[in-house]
N, CA, C and O of each residue as an XYZ file, in Angstrom:
460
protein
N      80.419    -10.791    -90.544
C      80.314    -11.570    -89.320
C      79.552    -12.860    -89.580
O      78.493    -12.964    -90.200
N      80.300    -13.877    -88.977
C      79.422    -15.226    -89.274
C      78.309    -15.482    -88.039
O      78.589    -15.533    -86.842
N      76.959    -15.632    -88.644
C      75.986    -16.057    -87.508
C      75.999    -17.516    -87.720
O      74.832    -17.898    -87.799
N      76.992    -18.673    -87.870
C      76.759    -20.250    -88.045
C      76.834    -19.953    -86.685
O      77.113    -18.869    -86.171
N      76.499    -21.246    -86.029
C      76.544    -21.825    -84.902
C      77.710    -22.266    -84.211
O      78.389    -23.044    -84.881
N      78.173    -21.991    -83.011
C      79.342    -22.249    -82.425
C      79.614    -23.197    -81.999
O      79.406    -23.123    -80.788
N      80.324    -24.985    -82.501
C      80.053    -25.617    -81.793
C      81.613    -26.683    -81.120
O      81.841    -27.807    -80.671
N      82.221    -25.615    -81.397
C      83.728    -25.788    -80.917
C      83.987    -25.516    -79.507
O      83.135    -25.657    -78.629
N      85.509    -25.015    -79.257
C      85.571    -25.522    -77.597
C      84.416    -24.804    -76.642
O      83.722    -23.944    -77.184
N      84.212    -25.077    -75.434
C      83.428    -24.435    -74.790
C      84.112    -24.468    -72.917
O      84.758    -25.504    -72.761
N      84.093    -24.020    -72.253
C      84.855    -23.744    -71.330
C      84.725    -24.759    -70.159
O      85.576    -25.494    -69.657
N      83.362    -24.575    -69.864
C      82.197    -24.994    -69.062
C      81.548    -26.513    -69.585
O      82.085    -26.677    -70.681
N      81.037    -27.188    -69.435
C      79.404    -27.919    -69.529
C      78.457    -26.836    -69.743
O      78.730    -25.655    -69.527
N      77.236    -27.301    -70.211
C      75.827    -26.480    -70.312
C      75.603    -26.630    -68.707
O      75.391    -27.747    -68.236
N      75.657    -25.496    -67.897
C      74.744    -25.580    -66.590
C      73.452    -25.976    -66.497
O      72.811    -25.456    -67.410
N      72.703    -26.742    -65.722
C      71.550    -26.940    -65.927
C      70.791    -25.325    -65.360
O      71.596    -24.395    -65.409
N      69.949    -25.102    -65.058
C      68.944    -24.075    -65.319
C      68.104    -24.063    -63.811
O      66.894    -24.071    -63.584
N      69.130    -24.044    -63.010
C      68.946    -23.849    -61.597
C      69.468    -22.724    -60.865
O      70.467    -22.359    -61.485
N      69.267    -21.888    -59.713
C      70.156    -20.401    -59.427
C      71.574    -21.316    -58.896
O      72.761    -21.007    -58.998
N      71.086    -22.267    -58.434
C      73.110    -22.520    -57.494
C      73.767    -23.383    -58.719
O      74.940    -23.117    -58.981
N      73.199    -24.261    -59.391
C      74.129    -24.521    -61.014
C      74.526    -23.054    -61.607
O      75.696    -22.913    -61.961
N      73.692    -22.027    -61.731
C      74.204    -20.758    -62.940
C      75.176    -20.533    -62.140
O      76.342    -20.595    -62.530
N      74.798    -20.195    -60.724
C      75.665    -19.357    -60.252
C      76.994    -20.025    -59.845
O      77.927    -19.276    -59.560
N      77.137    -21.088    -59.801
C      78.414    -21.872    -59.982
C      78.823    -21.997    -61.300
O      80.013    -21.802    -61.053
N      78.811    -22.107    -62.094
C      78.921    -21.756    -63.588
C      79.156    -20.494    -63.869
O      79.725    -20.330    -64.948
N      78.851    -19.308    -63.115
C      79.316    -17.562    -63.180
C      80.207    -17.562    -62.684
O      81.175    -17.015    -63.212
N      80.276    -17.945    -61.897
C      81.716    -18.280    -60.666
C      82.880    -18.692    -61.513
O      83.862    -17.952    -61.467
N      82.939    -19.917    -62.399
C      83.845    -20.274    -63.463
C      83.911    -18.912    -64.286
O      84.723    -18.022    -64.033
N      82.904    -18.852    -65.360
C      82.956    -18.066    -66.699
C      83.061    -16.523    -66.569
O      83.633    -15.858    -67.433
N      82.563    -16.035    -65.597
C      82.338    -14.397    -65.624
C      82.421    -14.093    -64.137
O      81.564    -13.272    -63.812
N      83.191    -14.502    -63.138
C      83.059    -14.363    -61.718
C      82.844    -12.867    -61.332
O      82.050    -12.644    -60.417
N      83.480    -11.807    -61.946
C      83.626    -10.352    -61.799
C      81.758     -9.819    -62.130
O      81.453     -8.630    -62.036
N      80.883    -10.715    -62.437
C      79.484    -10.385    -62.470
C      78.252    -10.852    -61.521
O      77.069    -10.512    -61.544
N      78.956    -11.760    -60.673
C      78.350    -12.320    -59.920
C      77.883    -11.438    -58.575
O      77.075    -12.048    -57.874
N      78.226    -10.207    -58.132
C      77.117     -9.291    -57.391
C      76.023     -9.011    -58.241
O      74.868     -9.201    -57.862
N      76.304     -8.565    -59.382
C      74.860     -8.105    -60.799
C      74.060     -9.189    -60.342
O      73.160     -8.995    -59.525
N      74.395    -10.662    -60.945
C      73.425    -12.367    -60.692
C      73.341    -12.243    -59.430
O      73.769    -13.378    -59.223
N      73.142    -11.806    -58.294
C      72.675    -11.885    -56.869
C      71.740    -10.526    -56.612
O      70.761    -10.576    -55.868
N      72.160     -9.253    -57.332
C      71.198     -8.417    -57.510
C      70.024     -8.450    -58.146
O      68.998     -8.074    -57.578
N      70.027     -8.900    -59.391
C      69.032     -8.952    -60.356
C      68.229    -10.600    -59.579
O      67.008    -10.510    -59.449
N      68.592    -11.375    -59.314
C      67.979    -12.811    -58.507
C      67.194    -12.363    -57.356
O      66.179    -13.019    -57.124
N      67.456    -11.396    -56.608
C      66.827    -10.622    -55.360
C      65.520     -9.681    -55.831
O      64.481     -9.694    -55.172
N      65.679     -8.849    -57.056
C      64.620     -8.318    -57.760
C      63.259     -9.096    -58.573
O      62.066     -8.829    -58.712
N      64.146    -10.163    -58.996
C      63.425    -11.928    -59.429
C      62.439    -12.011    -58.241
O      61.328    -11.499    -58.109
N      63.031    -12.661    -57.558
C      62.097    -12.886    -56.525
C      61.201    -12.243    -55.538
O      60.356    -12.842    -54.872
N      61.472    -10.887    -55.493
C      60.936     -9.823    -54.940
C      59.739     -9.578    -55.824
O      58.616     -9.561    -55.320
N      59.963     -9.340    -57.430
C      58.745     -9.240    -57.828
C      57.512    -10.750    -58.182
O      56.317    -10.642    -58.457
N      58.192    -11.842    -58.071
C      57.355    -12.661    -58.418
C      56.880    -12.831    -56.782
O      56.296    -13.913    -56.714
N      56.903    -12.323    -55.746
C      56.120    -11.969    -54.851
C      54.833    -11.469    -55.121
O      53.699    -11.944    -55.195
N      55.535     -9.988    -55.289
C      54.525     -9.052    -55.226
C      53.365     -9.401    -56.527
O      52.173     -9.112    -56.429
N      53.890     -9.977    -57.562
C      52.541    -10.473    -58.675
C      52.455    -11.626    -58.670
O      52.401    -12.199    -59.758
N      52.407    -12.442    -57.355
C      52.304    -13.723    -57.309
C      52.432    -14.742    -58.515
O      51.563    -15.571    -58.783
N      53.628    -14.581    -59.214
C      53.810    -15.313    -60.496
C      55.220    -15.403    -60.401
O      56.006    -14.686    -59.781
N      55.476    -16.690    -61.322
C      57.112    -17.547    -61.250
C      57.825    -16.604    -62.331
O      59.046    -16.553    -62.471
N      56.860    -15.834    -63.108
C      57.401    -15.151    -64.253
C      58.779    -14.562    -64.422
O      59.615    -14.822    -65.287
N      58.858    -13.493    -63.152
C      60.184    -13.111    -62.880
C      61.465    -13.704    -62.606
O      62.562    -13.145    -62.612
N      61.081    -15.377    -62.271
C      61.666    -16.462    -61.951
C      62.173    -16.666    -63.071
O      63.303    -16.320    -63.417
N      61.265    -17.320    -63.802
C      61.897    -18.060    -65.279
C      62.356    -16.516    -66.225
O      62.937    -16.706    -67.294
N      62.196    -15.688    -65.979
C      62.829    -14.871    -66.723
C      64.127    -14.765    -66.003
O      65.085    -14.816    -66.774
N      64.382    -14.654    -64.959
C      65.848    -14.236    -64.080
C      66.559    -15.567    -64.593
O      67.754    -15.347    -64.789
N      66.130    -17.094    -64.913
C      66.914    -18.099    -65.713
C      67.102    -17.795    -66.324
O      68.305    -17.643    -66.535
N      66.178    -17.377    -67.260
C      66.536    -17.560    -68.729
C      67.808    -16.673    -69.032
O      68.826    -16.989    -69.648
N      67.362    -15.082    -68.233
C      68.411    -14.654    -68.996
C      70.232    -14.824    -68.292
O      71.362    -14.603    -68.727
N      69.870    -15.131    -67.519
C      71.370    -15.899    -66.904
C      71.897    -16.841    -67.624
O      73.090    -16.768    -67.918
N      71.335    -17.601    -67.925
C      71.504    -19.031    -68.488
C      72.156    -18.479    -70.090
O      73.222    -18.781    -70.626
N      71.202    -17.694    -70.503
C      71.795    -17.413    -71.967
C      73.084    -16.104    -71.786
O      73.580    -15.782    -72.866
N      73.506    -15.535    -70.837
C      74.593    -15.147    -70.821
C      75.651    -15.867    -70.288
O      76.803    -15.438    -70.364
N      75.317    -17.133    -69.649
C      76.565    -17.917    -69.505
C      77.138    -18.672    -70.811
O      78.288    -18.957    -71.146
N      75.934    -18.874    -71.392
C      75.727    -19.501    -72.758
C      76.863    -18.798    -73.565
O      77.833    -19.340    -74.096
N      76.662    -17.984    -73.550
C      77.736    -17.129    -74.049
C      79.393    -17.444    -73.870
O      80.417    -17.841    -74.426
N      78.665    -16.826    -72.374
C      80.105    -16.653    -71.294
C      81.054    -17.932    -71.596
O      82.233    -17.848    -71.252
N      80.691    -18.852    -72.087
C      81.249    -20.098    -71.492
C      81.750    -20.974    -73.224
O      82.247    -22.087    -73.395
N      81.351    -19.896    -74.260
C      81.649    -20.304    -75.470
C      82.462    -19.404    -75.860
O      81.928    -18.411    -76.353
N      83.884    -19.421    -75.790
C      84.919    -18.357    -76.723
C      84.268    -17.762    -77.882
O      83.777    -16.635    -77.811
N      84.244    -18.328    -78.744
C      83.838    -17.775    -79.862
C      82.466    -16.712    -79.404
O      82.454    -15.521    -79.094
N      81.473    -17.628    -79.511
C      79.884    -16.546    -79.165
C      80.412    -15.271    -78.187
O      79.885    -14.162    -78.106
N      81.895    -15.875    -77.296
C      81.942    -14.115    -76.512
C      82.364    -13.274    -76.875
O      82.172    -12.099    -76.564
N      83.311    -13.921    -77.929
C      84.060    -12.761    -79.252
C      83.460    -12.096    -80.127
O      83.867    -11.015    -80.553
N      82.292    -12.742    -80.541
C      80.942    -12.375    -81.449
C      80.434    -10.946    -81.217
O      80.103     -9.994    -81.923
N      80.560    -11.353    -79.324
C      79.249    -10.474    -78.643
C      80.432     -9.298    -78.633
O      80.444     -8.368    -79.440
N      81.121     -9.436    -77.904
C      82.714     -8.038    -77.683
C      82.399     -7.578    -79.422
O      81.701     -6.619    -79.753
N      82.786     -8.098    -79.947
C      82.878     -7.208    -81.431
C      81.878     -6.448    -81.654
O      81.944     -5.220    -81.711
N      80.735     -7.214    -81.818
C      79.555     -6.324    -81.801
C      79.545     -5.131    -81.320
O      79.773     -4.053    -81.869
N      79.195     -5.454    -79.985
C      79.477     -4.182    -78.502
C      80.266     -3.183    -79.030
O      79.795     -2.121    -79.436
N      81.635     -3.505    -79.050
C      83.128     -2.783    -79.662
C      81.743     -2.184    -80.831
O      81.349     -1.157    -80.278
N      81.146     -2.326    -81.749
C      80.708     -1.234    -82.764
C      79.611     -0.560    -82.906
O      79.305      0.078    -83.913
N      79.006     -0.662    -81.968
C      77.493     -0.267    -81.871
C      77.402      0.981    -81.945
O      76.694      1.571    -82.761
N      78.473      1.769    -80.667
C      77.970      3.464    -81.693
C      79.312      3.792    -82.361
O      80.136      4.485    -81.763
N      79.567      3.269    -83.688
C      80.497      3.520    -84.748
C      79.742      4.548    -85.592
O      78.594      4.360    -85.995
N      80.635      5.909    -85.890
C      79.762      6.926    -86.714
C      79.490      6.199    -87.884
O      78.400      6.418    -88.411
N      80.082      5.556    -88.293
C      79.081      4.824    -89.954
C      77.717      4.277    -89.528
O      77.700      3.516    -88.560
N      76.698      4.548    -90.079
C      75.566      3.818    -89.532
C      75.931      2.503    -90.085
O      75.783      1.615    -89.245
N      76.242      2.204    -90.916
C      75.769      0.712    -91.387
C      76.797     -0.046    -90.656
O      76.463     -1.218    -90.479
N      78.025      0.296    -90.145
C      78.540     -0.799    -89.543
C      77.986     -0.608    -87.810
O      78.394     -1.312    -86.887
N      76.988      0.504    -87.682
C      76.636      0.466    -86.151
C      75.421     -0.523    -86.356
O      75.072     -1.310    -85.475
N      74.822     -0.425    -87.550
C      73.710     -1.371    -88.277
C      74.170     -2.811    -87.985
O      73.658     -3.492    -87.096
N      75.050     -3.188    -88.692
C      75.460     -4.679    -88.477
C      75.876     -5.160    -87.348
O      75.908     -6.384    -87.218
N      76.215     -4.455    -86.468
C      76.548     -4.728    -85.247
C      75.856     -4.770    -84.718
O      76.288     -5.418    -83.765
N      74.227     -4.387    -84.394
C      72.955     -4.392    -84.060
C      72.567     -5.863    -84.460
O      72.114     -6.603    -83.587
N      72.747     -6.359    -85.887
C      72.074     -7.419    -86.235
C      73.080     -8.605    -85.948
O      72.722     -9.757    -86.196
N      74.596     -8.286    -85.319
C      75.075     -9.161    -85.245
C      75.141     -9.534    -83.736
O      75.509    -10.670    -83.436
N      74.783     -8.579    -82.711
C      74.400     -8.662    -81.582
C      73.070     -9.982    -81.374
O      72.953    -11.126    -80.934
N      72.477     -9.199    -81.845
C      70.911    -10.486    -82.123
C      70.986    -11.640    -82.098
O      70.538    -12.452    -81.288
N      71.950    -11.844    -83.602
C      72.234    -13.104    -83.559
C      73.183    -13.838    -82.889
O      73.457    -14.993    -83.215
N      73.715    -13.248    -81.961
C      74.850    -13.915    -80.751
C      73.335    -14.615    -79.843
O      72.970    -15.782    -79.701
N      72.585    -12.988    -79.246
C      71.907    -13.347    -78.450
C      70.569    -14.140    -78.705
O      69.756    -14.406    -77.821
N      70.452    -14.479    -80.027
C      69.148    -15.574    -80.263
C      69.821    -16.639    -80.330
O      69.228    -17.556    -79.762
N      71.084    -17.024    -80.899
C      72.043    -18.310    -81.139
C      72.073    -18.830    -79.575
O      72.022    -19.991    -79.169
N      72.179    -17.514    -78.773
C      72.168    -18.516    -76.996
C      71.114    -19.027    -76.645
O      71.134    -20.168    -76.182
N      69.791    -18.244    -76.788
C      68.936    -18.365    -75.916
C      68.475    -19.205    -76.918
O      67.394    -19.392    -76.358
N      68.361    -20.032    -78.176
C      68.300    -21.209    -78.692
C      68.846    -22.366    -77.843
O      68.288    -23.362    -77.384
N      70.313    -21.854    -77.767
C      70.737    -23.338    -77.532
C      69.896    -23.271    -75.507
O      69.163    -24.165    -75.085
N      70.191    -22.365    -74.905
C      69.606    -23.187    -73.685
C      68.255    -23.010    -73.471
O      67.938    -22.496    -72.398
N      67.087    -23.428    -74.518
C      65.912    -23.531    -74.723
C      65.936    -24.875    -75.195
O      64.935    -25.592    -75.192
N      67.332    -25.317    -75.699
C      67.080    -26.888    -76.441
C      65.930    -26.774    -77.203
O      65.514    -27.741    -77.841
């Protein structure tokens, strides 16, 4: 599996890192997930209530942002499906590489929308 960097077609623009940009941007790339991004955004904000901190905030971006990141790059989503597709493969070592090739889908995103 190649971990280079994906920097061929992409579906989308980079959304900027706002809930109504992602979520217009989910709407394009992954629309069939967009109750999950309104569930998990409601838990966001519910707990950065209750611990009076944005924490849950910038975490409910981040990780949206880096699954559109994904979502919105053919390749990086083919990366991630393959992976997935092998994770519990009875060979350990190819359930192994699929572990490390997961990673590197999901650090290659959350790179790029960290700029």
């Amino acid at each position: 599996m190649s971990t280079q960097a994906d920097h061929g077609h992409q579906l989308i623009p980079r959304p900027e890192q706002t809930p109504d940009a992602l979520r217009t941007a989910l709407a394009v790339v992954d629309p069939g997930r967009l109750e999950e991004m309104q569930d998990t955004k409601d838990g966001a904000f519910t707990k950065a209530v209750e611990w009076q901190s944005l924490s849950p905030v910038r975490s409910w971006v981040l990780t949206w942002a880096r699954d559109i990141e994904i979502a919105r790059r053919p390749a990086l989503s083919s990366r991630l499906a393959q992976a997935q597709s092998r994770l519990e493969h009875e060979d350990p070592a190819i359930a192994e590489e699929a572990l490390r090739e997961l990673s590197a889908v999901l650090d290659e995103a959350m790179e790029a929308v960290r700029g």
